[in-house]
VMD Tcl script that draws the C-alpha trace (Angstrom):
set ca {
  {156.99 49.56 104.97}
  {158.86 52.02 107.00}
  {161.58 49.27 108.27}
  {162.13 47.72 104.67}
  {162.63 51.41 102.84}
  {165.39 52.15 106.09}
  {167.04 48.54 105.15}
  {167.17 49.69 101.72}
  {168.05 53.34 102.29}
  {170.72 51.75 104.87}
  {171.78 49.12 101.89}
  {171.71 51.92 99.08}
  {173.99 54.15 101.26}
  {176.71 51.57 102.00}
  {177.02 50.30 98.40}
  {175.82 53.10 96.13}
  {172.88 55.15 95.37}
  {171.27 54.53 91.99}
  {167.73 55.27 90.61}
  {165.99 52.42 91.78}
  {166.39 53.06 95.89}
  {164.52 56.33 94.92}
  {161.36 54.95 95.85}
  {162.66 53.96 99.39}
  {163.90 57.63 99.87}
  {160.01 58.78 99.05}
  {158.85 56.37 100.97}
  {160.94 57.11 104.10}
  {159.90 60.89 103.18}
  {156.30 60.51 103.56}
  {156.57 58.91 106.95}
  {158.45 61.38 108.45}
  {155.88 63.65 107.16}
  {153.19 61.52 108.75}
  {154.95 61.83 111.94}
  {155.10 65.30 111.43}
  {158.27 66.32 110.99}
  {158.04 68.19 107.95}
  {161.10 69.87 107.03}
  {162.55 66.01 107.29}
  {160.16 64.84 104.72}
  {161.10 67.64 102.22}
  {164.81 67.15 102.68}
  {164.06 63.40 101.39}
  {161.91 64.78 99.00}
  {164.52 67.50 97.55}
  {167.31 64.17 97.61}
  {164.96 62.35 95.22}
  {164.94 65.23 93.06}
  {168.64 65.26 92.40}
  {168.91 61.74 92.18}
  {166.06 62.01 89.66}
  {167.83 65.20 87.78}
  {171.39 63.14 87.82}
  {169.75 60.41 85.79}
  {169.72 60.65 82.40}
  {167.50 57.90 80.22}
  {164.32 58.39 81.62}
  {162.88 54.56 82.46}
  {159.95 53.44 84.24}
  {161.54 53.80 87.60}
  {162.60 57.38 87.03}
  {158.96 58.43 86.28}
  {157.07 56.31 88.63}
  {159.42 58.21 91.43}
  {158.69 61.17 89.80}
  {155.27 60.67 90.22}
  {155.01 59.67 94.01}
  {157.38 62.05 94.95}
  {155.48 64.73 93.27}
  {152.12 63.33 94.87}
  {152.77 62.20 98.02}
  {155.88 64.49 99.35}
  {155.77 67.97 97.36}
  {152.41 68.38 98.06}
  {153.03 69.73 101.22}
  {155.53 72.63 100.00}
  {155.04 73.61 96.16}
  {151.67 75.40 94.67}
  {149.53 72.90 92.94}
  {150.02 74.80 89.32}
  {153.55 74.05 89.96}
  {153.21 70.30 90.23}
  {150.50 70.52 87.67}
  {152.99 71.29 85.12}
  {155.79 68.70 86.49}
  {152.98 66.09 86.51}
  {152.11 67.24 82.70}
  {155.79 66.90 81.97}
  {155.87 63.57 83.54}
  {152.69 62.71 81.13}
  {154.08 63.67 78.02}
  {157.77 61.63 78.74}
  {155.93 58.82 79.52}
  {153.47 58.48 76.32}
  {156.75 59.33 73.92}
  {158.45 56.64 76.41}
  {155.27 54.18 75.63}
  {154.11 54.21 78.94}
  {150.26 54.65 78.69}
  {149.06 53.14 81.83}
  {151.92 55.54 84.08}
  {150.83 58.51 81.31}
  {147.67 58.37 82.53}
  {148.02 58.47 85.99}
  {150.31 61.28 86.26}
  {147.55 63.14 83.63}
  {144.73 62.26 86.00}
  {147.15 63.63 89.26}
  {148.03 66.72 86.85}
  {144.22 67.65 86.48}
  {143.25 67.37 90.06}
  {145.48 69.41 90.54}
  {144.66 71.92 88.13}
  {141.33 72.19 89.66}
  {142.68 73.69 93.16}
  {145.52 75.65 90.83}
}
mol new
graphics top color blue
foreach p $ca { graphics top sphere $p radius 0.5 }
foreach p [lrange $ca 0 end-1] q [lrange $ca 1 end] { graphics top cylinder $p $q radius 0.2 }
display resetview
């Protein structure tokens, strides 16, 4: 996984960045955290942000980022009632969007967190 989000990341950097490589830029986030270099991992993270916050119609891609970014990346730095509420956001887009099955995920991410908030 690491190699084909760097051949994206690589791709996405030579051509154009656009929503859809945000998932590669999480992805190449968390394993910099796994190899502990943290402050890397929330410089990737902080990039997916402002992707995400350039992007205007929110789509399936945009929230799904949101999400993993949110659960596998910000972890690390932000409180847990912080993410709660970004998670809750992320919920109520995605259930005005139609998006049940993504609602529901980021709902049951936003209450485990709420229970360490």
């Amino acid at each position: 996984l690491p190699i084909i989000a760097c051949s994206i990341i690589n791709y996405s950097l030579h051509n154009g960045i656009c929503v859809e490589t945000t998932s590669a830029f999480v992805a190449y986030g968390y394993f910099k955290i796994a190899y502990g270099k943290y402050e890397e991992g929330c410089y990737w993270g902080n990039v997916v942000y402002q992707i995400l916050k350039g992007a205007s119609p929110q789509t399936v891609a945009t929230l799904q980022t949101d999400i993993m970014c949110t659960w596998y990346i910000s972890i690390y730095y932000h409180p847990f009632r912080e993410l709660a509420f970004r998670l809750s956001k992320v919920y109520e887009q995605s259930m005005s969007l139609g998006y049940v099955e993504m609602a529901l995920n980021s709902l049951r991410f936003s209450l485990q967190l709420s229970i360490y908030a």
